[in-house]
C-alpha positions in Angstrom: -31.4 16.3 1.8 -35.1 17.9 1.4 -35.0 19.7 -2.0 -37.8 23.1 -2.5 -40.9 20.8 -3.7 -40.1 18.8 -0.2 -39.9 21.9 1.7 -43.5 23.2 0.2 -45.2 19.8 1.5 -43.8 20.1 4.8 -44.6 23.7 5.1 -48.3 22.6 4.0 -48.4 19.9 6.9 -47.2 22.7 9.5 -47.4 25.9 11.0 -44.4 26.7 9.4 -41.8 26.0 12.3 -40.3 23.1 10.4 -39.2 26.0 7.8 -36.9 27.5 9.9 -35.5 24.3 11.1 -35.0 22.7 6.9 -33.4 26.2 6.3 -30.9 25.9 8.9 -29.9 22.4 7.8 -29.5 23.1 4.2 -27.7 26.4 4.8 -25.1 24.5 7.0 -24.4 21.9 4.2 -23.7 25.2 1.4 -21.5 27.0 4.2 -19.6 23.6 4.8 -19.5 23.0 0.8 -18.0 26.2 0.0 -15.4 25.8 3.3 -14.2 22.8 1.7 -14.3 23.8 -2.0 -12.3 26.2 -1.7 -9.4 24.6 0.2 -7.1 24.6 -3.3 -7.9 28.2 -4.2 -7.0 29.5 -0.4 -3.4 27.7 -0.6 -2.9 29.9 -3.8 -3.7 32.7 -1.9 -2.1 31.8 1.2 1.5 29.5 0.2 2.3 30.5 -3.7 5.6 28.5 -3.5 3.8 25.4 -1.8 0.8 25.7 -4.0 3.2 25.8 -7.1 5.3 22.4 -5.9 1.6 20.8 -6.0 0.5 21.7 -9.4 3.9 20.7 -10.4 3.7 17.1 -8.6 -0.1 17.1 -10.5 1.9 17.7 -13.8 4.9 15.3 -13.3 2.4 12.6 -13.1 0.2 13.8 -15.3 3.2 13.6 -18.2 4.9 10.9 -17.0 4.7 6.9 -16.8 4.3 5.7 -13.0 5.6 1.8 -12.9 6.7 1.8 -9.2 5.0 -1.2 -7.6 4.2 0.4 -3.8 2.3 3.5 -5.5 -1.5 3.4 -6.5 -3.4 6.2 -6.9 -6.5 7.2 -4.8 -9.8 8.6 -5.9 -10.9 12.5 -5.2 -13.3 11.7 -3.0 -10.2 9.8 -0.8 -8.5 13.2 -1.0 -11.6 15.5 -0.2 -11.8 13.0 2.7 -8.0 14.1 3.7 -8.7 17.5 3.2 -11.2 18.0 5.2 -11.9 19.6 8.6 -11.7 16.5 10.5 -8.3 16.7 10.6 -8.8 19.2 13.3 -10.2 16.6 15.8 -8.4 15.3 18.4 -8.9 12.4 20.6 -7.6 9.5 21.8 -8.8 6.0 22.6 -11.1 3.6 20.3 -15.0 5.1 19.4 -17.1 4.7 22.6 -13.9 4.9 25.0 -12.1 8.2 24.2 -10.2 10.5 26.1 -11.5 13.9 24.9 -15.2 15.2 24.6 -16.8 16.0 21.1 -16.5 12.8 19.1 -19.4 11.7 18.5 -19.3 12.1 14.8 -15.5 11.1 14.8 -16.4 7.5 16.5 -19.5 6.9 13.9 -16.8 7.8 11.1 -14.3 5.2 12.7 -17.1 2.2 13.5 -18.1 3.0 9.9 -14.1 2.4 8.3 -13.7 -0.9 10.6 -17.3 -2.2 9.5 -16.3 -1.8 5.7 -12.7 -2.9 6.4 -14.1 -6.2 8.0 -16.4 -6.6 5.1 -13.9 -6.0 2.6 -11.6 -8.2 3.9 -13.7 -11.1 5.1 -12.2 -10.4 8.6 -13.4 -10.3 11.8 -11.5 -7.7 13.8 -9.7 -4.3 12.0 -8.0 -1.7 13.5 -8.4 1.6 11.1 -6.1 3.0 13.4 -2.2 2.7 12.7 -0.5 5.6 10.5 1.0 3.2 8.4 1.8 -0.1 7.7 4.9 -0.2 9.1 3.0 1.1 12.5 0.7 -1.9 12.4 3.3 -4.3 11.9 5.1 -2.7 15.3 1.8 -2.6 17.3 1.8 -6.5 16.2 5.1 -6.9 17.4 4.9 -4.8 20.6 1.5 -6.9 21.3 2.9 -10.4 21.4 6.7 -10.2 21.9 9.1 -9.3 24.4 12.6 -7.4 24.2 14.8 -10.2 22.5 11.9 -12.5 21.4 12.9 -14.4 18.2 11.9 -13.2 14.4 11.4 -15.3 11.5 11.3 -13.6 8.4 12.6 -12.9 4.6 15.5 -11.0 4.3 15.3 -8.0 3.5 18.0 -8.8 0.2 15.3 -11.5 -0.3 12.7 -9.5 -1.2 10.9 -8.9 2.8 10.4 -5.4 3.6 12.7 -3.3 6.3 9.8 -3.6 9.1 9.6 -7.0 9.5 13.4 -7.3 11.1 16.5 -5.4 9.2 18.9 -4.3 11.9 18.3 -0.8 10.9 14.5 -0.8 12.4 12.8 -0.8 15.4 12.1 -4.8 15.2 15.8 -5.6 14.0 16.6 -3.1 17.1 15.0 -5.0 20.0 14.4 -8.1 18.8 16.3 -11.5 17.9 15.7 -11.8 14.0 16.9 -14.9 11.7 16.1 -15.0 8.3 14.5 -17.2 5.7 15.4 -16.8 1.9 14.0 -17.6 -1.6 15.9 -20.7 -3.7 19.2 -20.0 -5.1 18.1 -21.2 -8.6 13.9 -20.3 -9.0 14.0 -17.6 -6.9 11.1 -19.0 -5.3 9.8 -19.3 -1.5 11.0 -22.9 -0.5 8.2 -24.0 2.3 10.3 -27.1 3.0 13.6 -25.1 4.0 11.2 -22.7 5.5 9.9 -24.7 7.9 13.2 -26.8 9.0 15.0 -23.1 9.7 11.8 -22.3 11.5 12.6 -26.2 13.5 16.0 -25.3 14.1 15.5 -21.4 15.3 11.9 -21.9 17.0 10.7 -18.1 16.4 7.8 -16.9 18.6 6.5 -15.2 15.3 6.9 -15.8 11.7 6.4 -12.6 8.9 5.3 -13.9 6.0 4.5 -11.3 2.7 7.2 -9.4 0.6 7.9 -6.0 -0.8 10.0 -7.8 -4.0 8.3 -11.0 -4.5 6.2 -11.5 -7.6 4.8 -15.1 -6.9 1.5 -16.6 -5.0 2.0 -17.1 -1.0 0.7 -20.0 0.1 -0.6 -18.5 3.9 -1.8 -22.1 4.7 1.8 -23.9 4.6 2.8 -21.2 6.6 0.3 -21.1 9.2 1.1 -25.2 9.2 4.7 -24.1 9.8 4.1 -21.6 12.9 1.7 -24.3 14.7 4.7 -26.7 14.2 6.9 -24.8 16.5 4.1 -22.7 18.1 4.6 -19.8 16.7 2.6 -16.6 16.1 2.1 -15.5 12.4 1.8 -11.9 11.1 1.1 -12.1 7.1 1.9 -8.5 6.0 -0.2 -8.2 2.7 0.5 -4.4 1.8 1.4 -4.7 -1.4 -1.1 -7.2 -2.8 -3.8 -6.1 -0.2 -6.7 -5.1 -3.4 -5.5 -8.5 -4.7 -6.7 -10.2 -2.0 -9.6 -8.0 -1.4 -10.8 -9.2 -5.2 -9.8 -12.9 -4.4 -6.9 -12.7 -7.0 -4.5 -13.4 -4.5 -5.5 -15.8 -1.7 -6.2 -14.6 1.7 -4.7 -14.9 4.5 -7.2 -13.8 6.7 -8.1 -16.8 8.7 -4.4 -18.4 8.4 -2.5 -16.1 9.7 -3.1 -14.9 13.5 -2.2 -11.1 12.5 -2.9 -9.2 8.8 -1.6 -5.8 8.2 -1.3 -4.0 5.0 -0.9 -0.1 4.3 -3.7 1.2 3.0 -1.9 3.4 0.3 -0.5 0.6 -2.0 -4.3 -0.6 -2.7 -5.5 2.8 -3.7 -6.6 4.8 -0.4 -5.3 7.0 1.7 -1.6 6.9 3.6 -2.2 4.5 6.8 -2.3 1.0 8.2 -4.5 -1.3 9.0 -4.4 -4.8 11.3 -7.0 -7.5 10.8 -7.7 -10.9 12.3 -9.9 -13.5 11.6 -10.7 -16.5 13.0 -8.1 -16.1 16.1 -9.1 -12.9 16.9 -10.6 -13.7 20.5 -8.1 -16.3 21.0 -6.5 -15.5 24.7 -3.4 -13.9 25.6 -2.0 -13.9 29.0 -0.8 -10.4 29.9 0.9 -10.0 32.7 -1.5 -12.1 35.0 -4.5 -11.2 32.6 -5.9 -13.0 30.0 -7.5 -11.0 27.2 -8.7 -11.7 23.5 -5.7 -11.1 21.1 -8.0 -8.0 19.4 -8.2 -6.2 23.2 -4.5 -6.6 23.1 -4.0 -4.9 20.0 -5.8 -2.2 20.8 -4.2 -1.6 23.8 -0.8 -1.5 22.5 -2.0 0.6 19.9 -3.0 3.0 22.3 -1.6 3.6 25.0 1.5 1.2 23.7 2.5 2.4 20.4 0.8 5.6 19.0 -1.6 8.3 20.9 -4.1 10.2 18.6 -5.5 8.6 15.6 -5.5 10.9 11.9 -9.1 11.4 11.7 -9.0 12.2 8.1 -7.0 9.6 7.7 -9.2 7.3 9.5 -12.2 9.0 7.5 -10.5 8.7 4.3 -10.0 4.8 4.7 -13.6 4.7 5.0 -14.3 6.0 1.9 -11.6 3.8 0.5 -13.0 0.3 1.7 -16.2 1.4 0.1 -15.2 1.8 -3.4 -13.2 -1.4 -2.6 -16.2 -3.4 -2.5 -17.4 -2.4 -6.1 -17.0 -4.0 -8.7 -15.3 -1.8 -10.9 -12.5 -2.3 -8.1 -12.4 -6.1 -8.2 -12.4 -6.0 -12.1 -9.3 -3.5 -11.7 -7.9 -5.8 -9.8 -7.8 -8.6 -12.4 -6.6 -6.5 -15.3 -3.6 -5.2 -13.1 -2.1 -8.7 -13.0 -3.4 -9.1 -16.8 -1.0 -6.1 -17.1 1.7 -7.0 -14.9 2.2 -10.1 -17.2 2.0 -8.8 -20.7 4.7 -6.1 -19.9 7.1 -8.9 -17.9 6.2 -10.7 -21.2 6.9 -8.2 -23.3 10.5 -7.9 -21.5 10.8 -11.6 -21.9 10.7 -11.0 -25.8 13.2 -8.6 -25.6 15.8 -10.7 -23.5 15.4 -9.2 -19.6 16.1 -11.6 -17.1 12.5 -11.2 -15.2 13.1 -12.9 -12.0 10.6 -16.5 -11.6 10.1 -15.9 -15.8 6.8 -13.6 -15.1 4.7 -12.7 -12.3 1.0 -13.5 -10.3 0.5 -10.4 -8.7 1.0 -6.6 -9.6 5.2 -6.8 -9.6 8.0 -7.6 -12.1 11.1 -7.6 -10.9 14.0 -7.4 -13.7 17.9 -7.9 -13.3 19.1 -5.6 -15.5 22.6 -6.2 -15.2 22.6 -9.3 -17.2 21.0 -6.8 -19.8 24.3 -5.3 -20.2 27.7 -5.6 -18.9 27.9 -2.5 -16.2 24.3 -1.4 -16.4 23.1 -1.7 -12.9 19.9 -0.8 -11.1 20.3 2.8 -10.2 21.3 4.0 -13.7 18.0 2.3 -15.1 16.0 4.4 -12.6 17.8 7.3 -13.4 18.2 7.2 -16.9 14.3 6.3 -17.2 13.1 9.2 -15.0 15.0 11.4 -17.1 12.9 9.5 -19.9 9.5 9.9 -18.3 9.6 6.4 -17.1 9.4 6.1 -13.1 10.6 2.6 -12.0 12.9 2.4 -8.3 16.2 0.3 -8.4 16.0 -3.1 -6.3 18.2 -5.6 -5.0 17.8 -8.8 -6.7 18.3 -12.1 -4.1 22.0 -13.2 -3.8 22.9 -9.1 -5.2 26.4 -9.0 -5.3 25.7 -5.1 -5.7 24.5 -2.8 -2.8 21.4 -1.4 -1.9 22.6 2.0 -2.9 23.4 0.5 -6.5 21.7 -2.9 -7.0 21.2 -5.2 -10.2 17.2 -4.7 -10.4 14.3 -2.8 -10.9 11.1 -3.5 -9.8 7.9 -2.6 -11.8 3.9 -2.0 -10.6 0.8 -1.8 -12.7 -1.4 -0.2 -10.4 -1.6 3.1 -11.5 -1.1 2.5 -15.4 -4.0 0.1 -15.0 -6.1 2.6 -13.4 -5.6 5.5 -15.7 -7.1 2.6 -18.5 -3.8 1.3 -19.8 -4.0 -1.9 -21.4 -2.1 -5.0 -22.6 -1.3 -3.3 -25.9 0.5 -0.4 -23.9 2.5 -2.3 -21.7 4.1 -3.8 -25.0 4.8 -0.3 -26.1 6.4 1.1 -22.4 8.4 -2.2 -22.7 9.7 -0.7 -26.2 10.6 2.2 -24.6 12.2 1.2 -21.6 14.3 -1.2 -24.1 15.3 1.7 -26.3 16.6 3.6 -23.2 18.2 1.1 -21.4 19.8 0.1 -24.5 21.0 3.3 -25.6 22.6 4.2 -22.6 25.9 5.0 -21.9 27.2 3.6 -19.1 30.4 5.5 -17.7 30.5 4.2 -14.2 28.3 2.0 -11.4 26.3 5.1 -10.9 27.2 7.2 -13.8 25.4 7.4 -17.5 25.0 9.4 -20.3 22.1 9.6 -23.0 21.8 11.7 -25.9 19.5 14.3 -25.9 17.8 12.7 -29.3 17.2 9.8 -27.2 16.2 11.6 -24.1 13.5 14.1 -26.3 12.2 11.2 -28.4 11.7 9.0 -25.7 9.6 11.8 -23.4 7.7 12.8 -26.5 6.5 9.4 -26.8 5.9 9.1 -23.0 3.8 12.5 -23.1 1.7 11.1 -26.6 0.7 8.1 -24.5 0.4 9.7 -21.3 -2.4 12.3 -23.1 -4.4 9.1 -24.2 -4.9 7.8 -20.8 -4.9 11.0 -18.2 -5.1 10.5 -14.7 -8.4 9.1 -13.8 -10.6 10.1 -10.6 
């Protein structure tokens, strides 16, 4: 932007048309800074009762401990991207081949999230486009399977996530799903029994990635796996996506066929995203076409699966994948496992059963019934909320409670890690979660009491350590 001692040279240089022309550009950038600015003050003005539920969201994480493993936290900038006025926009199509007039700035916006998505990644195809992650994984599946095509995936009690086949959802719905689980004993992905149930069932696709599993995938054995009974694979990497993107986790970019994550869990904005790498212009037949797999995505992500993409959403991701490539959000990335492994330690030391003993990624996973006879997974989330503590109940493999009970919880360090908690406070929220879950009375599978001493000490302790390490842009 030309600043006043810019403006004087030009003027200098000129009869003084270009004056006119610098004024009109700088007074559009104050009229569109002060239409966004003031976006929080005009839903005061214009939604009390909605304005009030936001400022009270802002406080309840403000005061409170966030340990639940799909949440992150995303910068300002993310949200003034989301707030913005291209959310007004609406097209539909990919940039260069849409559907309605006016987006030209809309389709430099979207080539610029796929450039820094691809670079991010190491990929050589993204789609910016899907509304979530569950969306990508159904454009995947709508691409390359047909009604009653056969499923390989982790069970959903195993630790796999509701989109990649329960019966409840679309791709449990429509298509054929059989299910691979973790050992009885380690709780660990067996590759060996993996690959004879994949021999036995011959799946045209195989999910590989978890919403419960705090271990390294190995992509490769997998990818080994599909080419043995020529299947596709879809490695759905939303919850350990930044991982990756730091090279903490391996990649499994150019292993799998399909990668999809949401782009929420690594810190952005609510959304999906569908890479490829290496296969991405292998060919499909289509009917009696043959196209590169990435034309076939798109197409069944529009017109198959979705119609107009969320601009803002689309624009936020941008901003996203660029602070991804920092280095301040690698080395976040690495001290969120370095925390994930001092609290499961920690939790260790006071006699949790943490599933695998410890964790390689951002998750513990904890069966607290064998804490205590009774205690179960929905009165440790609820009892810890109450405590300023936010964990979600989980089913453990081979649960012999429900999914509206459970035996587990399942912790994250993505947003403690972000707002500069380290190693020394995981030991201390371990304490506390101890003194709660220990404390507790237990009255039925659903049921507790707590005292209030317990209940006030504990969120006075939650709120000390909470001020030390406020939420961070």
């Amino acid at each position: 932007m030309l600043v006043d001692k810019d403006i004087s040279e030009a003027l200098k240089r000129t009869d003084g048309k270009v004056y006119e022309l610098v004024e009109n550009k700088l007074g559009a950038l104050r009229r569109s800074d002060q239409y966004h600015s003031g976006s929080f003050r005009a839903l005061s003005e214009a939604d009390r009762e909605v304005y009030e539920l936001v400022r009270q969201e802002y406080d309840r994480l403000e005061n409170s401990i966030q340990l639940i493993a799909a949440e992150n936290q995303c910068s300002r900038a993310v949200l003034a991207a989301l707030g913005s006025i291209v959310q007004n926009k609406t097209t539909e199509g990919f940039a260069g081949a849409r559907y309605h007039g006016g987006c030209e700035v809309v389709d430099t916006l979207e080539r610029l999230a796929v450039s820094r998505a691809k670079e991010a990644f190491g990929a050589r195809y993204a789609n910016v486009q899907p509304h979530s992650g569950t969306s990508a994984n159904q454009i995947v599946l709508a691409a390359v399977l047909n009604r009653g095509d056969r499923i390989l995936s982790l069970g959903l009690d195993q630790g796999g996530h509701v989109s990649h086949g329960a019966p409840v959802s679309f791709s449990g719905r429509f298509f054929d799903v059989e299910n691979y689980y973790v050992d009885k004993e380690t709780f660990l992905l067996d590759y060996e029994a993996i690959r004879e149930k994949a021999l036995q069932v011959r799946p045209k696709l195989i999910v590989c990635g978890a919403s419960a599993y705090s271990r390294t995938i190995d992509f490769e054995k997998f990818r080994a796996i599909a080419d043995e009974v020529g299947a596709y694979l879809l490695a759905d990497i939303s919850h350990i996506a930044g991982l990756v993107i730091a090279g903490v986790h391996p990649s499994p970019i150019d292993h799998a066929h399909f990668t999809t994550t949401s782009t929420y869990k690594p810190g952005g904005p609510r959304g999906g995203l569908i890479l490829m790498g290496q296969d991405y212009d292998r060919p499909i037949t289509v009917g009696t076409r043959s196209l590169p797999l990435w034309a076939h995505v798109q197409k069944t992500t529009f017109p198959g699966v979705q119609g107009t993409p969320c601009l803002n959403n689309v624009a936020a991701k941008a901003v996203f994948f660029k602070e991804a490539l920092s280095a301040q959000y690698r080395a976040r990335q690495f001290k969120i496992i370095e925390n994930a492994r001092a609290l499961a330690d920690a939790l260790l030391d006071l006699g949790y059963d943490v599933l695998t003993g410890g964790t390689d990624n951002h998750m513990i996973l904890v069966n607290v019934a064998h804490l205590r006879e009774g205690l179960t997974g929905v009165i440790a989330q609820k009892c810890l909320e109450r405590c300023g503590i936010t964990v979600n109940m989980n089913r453990v493999p081979y649960d012999t409670n429900g999914p509206a009970v459970t035996s587990g919880i399942r912790l994250g360090t993505p947003i403690v890690t972000r707002n500069g908690m380290g190693t020394e406070q995981m030991r201390d929220i371990a304490e506390l979660m101890d003194s709660v879950l220990r404390g507790v009375e237990i009255l039925s599978d659903r049921e507790y009491g707590i005292e209030e001493s317990l209940r006030d000490q504990t969120c006075e302790k939650v709120r000390q350590l909470c001020s030390r390490f406020p939420m961070r842009d």
